[in-house]
TORTIGU-483534 format. One line per 4 residues: number of its first residue (from 1); their letters; for each residue x, y, z of N, C-alpha, C, CB. Coordinates in steps of 0.1 Angstrom, whole numbers. Atoms other than C-alpha are relative to their C-alpha. Glycine has a CB too. Layout:
N
NUM	a	X,Y,Z,X,Y,Z,X,Y,Z,X,Y,Z  ...;
This chain:
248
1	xxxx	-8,-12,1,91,-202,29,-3,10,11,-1,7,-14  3,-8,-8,97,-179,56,-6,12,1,6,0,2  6,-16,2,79,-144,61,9,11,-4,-6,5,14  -10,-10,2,96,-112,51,-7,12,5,5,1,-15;
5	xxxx	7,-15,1,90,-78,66,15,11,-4,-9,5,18  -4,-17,2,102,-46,51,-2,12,12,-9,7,-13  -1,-8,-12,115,-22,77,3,16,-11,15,-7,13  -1,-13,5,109,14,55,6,9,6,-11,5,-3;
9	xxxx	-7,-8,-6,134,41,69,5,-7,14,-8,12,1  -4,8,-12,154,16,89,8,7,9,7,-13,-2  -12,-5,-10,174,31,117,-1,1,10,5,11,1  -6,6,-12,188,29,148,-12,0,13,14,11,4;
13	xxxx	4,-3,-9,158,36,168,-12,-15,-2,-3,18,1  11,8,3,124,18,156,2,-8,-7,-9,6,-3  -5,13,15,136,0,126,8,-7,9,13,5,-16  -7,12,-9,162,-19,147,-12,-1,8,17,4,9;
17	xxxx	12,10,-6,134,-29,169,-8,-6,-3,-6,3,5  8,11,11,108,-38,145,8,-10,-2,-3,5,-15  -10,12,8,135,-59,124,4,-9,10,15,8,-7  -4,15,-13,148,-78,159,-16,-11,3,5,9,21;
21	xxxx	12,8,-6,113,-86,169,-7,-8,-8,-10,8,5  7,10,7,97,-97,140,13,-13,-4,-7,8,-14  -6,10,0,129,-118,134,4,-11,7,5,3,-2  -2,14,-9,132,-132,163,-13,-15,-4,-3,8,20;
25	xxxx	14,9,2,95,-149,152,5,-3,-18,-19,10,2  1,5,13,112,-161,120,3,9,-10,-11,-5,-2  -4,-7,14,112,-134,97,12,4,-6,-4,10,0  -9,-6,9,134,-124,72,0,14,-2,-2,-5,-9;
29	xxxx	-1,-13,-4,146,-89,73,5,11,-13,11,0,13  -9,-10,13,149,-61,40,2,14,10,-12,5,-18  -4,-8,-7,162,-31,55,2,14,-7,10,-6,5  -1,-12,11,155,3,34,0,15,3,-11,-2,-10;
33	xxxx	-2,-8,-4,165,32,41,11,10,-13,3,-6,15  -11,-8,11,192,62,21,15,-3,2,0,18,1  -12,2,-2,224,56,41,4,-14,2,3,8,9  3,15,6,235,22,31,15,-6,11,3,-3,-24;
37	xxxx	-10,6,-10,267,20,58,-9,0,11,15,9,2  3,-1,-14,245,25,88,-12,-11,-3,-3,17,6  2,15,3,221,1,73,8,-16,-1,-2,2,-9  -9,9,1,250,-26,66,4,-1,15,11,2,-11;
41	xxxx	-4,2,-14,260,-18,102,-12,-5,7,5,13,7  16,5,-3,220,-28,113,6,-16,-3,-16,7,-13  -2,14,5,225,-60,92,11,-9,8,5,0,-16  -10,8,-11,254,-70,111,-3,-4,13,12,7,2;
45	xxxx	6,-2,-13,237,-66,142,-13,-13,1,-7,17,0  8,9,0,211,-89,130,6,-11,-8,-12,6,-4  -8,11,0,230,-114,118,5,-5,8,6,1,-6  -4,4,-19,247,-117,150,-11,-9,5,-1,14,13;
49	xxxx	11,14,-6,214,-131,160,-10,-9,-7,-10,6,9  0,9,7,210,-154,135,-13,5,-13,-4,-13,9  15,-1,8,179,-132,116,8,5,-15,-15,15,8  -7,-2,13,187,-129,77,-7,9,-6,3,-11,-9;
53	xxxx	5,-15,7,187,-96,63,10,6,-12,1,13,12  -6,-7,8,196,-77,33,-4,13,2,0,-4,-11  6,-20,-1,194,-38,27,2,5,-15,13,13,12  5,-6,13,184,-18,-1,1,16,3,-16,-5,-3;
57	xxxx	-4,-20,3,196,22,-7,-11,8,-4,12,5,-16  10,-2,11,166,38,-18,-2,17,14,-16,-18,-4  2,-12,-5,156,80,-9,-12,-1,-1,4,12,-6  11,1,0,120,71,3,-8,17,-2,-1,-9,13;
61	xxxx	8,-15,3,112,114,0,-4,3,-15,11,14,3  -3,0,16,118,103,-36,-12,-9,-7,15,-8,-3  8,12,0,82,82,-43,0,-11,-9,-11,4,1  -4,1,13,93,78,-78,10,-19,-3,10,16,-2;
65	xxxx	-6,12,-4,119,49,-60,-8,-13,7,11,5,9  8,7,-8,94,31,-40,-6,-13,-9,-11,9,6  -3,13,7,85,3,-68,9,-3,-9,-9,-3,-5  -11,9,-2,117,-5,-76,9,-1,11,7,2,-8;
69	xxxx	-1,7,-11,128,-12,-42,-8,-11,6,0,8,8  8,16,-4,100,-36,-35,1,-6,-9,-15,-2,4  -5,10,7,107,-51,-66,13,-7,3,-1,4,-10  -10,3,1,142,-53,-57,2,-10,15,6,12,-2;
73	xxxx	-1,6,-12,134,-68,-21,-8,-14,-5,-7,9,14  6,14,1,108,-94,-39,11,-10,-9,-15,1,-8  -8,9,5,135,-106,-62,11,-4,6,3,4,-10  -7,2,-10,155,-105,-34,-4,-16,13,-2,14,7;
77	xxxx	6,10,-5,133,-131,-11,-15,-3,-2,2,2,12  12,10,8,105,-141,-32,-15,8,7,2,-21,6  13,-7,-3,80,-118,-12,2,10,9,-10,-9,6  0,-10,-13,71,-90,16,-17,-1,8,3,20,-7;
81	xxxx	8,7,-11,49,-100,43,-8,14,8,11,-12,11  -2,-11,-7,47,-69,64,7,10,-4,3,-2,11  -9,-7,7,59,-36,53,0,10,15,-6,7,-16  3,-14,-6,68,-9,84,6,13,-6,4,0,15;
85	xxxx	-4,-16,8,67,26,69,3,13,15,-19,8,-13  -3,-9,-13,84,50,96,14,11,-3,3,-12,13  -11,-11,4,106,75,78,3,13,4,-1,3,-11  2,-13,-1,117,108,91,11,5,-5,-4,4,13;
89	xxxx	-13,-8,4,140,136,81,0,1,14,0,13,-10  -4,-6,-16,159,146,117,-3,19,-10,27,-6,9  0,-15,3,158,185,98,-18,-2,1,9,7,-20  14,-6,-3,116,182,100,-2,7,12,-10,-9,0;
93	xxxx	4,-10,-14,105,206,125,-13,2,2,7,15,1  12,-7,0,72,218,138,1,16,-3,-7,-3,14  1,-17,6,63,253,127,-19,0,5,4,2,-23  18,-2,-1,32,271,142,-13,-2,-10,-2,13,4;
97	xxxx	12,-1,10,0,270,124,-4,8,-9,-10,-1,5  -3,-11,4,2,304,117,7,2,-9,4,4,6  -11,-8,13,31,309,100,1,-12,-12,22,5,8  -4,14,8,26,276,77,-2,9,-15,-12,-19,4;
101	xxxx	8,-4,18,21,281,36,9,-11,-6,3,20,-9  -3,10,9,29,259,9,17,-5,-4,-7,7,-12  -19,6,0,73,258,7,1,-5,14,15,13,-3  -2,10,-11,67,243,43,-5,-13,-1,-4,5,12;
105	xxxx	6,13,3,45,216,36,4,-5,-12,-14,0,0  -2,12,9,53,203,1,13,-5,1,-2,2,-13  -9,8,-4,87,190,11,-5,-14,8,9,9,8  10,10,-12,62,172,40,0,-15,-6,-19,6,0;
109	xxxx	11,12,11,38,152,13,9,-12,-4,-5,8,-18  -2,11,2,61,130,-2,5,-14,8,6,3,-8  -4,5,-12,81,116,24,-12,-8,12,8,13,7  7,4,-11,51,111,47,-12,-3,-3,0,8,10;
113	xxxx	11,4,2,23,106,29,-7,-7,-15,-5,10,5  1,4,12,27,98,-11,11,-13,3,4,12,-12  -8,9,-1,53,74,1,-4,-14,5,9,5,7  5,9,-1,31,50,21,-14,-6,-7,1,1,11;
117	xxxx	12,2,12,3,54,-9,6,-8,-12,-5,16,-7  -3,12,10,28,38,-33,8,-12,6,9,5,-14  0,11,-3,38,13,-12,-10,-14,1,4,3,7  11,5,2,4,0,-10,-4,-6,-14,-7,7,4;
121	xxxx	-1,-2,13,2,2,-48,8,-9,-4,4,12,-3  -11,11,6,31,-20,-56,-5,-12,8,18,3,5  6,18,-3,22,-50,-31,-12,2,3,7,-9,14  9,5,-2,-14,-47,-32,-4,-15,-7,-6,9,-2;
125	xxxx	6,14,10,-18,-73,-60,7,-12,7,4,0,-19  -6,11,-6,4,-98,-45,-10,-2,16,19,4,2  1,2,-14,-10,-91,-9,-19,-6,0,5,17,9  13,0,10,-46,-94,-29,-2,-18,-3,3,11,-18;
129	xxxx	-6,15,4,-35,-130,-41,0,-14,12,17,3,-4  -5,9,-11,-24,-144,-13,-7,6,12,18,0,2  10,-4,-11,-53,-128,10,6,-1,16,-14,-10,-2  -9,-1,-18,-25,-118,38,8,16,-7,18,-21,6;
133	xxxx	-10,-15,1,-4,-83,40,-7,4,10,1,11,-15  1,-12,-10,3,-59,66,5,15,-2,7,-4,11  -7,-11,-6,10,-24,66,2,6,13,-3,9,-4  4,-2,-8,18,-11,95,11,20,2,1,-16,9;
137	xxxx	0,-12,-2,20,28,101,9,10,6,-8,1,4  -3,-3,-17,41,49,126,0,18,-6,21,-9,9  -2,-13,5,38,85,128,0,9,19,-16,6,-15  -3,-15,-12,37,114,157,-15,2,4,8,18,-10;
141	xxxx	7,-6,-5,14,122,179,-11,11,-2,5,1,5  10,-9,8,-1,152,165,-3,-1,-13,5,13,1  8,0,9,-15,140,137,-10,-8,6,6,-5,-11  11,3,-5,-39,121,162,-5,16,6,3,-11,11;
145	xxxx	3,-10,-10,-43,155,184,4,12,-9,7,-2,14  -9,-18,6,-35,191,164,0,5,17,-13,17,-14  -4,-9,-15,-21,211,191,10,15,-7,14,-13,14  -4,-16,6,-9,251,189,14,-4,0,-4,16,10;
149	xxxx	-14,4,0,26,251,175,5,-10,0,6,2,7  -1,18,1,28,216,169,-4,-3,-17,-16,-10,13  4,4,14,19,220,132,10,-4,-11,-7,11,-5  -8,3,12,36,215,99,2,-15,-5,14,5,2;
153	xxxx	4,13,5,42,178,100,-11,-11,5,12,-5,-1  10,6,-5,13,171,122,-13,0,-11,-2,8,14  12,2,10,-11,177,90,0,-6,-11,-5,10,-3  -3,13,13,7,156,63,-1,-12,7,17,-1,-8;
157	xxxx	-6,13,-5,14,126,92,-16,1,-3,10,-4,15  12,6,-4,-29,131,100,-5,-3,-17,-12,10,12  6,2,11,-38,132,62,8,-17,0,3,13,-12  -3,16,-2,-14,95,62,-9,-4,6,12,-6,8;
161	xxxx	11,7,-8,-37,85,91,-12,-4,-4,-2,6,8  15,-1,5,-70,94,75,3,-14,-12,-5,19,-9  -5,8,9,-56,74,45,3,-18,3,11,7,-3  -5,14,-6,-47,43,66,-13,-3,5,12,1,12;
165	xxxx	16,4,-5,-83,42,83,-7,-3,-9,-7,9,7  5,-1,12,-97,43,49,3,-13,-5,5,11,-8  -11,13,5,-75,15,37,-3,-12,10,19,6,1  0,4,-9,-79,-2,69,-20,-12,-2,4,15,10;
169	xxxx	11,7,-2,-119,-6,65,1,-10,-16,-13,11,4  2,9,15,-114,-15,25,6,-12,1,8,7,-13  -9,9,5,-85,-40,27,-4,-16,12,18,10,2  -2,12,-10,-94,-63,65,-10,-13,-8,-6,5,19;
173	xxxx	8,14,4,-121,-86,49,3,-7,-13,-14,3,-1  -11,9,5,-91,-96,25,6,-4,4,5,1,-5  -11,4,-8,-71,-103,47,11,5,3,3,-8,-2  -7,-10,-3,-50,-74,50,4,8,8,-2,5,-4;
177	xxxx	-1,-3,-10,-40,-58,76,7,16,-1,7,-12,7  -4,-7,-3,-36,-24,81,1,9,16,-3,3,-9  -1,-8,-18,-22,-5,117,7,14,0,12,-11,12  -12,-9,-1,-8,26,127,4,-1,13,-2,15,-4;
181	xxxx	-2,2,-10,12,34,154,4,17,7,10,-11,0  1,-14,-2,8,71,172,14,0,12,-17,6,6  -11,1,-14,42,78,193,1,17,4,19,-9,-3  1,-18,-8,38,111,219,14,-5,9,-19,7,14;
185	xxxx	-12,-2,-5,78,111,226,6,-4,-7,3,-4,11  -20,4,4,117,110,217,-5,-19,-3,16,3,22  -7,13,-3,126,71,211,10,2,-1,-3,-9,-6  -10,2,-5,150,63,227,15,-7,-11,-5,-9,13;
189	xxxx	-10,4,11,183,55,204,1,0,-12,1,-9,1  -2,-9,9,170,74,177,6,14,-7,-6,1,1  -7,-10,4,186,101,156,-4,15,8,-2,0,-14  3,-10,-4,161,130,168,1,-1,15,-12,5,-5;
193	xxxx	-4,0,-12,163,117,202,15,7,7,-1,-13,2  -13,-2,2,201,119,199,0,16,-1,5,-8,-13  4,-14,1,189,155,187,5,9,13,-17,1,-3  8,-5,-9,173,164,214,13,4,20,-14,-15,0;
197	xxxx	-5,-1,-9,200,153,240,15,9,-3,0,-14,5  -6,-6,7,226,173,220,-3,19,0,-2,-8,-12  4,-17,2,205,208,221,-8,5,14,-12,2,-15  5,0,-11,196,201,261,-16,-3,1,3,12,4;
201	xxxx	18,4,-1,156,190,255,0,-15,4,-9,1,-17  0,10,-4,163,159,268,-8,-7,8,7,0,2  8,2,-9,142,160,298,-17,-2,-7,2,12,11  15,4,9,113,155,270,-6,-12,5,2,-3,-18;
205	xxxx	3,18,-1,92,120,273,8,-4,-10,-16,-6,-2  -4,9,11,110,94,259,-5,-16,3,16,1,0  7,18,0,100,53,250,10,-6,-3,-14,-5,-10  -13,9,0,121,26,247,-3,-6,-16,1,-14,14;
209	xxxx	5,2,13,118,14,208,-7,-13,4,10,-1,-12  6,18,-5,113,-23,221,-16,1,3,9,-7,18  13,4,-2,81,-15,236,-6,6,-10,-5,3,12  6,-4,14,70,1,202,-1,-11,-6,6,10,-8;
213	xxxx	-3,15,8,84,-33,183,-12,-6,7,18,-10,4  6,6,-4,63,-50,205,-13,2,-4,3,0,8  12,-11,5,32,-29,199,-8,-8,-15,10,17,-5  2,4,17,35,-36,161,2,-16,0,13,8,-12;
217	xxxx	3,18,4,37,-79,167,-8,1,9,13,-14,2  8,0,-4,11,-72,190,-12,-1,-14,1,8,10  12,-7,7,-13,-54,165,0,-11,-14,3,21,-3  4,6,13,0,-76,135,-5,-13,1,11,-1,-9;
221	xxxx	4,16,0,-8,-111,151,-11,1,6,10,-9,8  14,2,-6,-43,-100,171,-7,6,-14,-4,10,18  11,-10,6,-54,-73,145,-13,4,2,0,-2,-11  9,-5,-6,-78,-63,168,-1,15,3,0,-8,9;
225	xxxx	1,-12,-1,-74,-24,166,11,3,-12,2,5,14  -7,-5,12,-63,-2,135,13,8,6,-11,10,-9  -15,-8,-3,-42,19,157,2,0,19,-1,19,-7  -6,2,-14,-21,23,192,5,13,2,11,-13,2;
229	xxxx	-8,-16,-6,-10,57,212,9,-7,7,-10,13,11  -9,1,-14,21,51,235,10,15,-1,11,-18,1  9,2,-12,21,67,258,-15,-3,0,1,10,6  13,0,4,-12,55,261,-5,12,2,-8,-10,5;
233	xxxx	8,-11,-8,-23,85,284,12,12,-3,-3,-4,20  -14,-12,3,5,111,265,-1,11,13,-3,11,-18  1,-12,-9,-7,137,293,3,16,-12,14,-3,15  -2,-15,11,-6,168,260,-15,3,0,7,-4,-21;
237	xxxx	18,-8,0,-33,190,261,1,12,-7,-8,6,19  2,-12,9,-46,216,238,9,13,2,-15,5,2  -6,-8,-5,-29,244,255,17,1,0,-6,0,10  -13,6,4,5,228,250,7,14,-4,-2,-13,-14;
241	xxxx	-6,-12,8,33,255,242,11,-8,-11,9,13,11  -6,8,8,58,252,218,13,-13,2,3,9,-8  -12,10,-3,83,224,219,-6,-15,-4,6,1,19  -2,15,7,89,192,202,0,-13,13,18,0,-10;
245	xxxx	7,9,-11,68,165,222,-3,-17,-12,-19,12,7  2,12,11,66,138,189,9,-5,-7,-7,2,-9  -8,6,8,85,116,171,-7,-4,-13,6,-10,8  10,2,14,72,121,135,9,-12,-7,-1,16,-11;
């Protein structure tokens, strides 16, 4: 039976890349995300190139949905192999450090950090069993680096992180695989990118998703490092002012 990865908050940018790349190597493709036409428009896309996918509706901000969607993808193709968790709202924003307090951040938490805690939760025992599973991570830049004015969802993504390194040392000598993936820029053919070129910030860094996809069948087939920056050398330094430099 073939592999399956779950592409968590699939869309047009990173999810379509993941989902091609690992399919092109065979996999089978669930596709989960809220908006279920622009999903079905994905699926078509990958069907075209012969990789077989279904999609699943589910409000990942919602954590409450998160095991019944992987149940609904295992009774769908009999397992989940790899899970990538990469969800964002386009309305998240940074907010200085300063001005943060508690109705900015708990909207944060679930979405970005209770969300890839019960995904783990649901397919540990299976992934436990069968002494193989991957998570693999993606989040923003400044939850590796805090930087001034760069806050709000730079301290829910690093608390994910912390959480993944944790997970990371508990789970590899089962055979588990946990990665993250730190991205300092726009991707390219993403929604906030799209944003960005829409409100003149365009001249931001941007990456091509492909070489992110890549990234993640790099990291899941050596698993020789928990996590990856690209840019490798972001060039962001402490001093940084404000302006949206991450793709959370």
């Amino acid at each position: 039976m073939s592999k399956v990865i779950a592409v968590l908050g699939a869309g047009s940018g990173l999810g379509a890349a993941v989902a091609h790349r690992f399919g092109r190597e065979g996999f089978r493709v669930a596709l989960v995300a809220r908006r279920k036409d622009r999903l079905e428009a994905l699926a078509e896309r990958l069907a075209a190139a012969g990789i077989e996918t279904a999609v699943f509706s589910a409000d990942l901000a919602e954590p409450g949905q998160i095991p019944g969607v992987i149940a609904a993808i295992g009774d769908r193709f009999g397992r989940i192999d790899v899970v990538e968790y990469g969800p964002i709202d386009p309305g998240h924003t940074f907010t200085p450090a300063a001005e943060l307090d508690a109705t900015i951040l708990q909207p944060l938490i679930p979405l970005l950090l209770l969300g890839p805690i019960e995904v783990v939760r649901a397919l540990l025992p299976q992934w436990t069993e069968r002494g193989d599973g991957a998570l693999l991570l993606t989040h923003g830049y400044s939850a590796v680096e805090p930087l001034p004015y760069l806050s709000g969802v730079g301290p829910v993504m690093a608390a994910a992180r912390n959480y993944a390194y944790s997970l990371h040392g508990e789970l590899a000598g089962l055979g588990i695989y946990v990665g993250t993936l730190a991205i300092a820029a726009y991707i390219v053919r993403s929604e906030i990118a799209e944003s960005a070129v829409a409100t003149a910030e365009s001249a931001l860094p941007v990456v091509d998703p492909d070489d992110l996809a890549e990234h993640y069948w790099n990291m899941y087939i050596t698993r020789d490092r928990i996590e990856q920056i690209h840019p490798e050398n972001p060039g962001i330094h402490p001093a940084a002012q404000p302006t949206a430099i991450d793709a959370p």
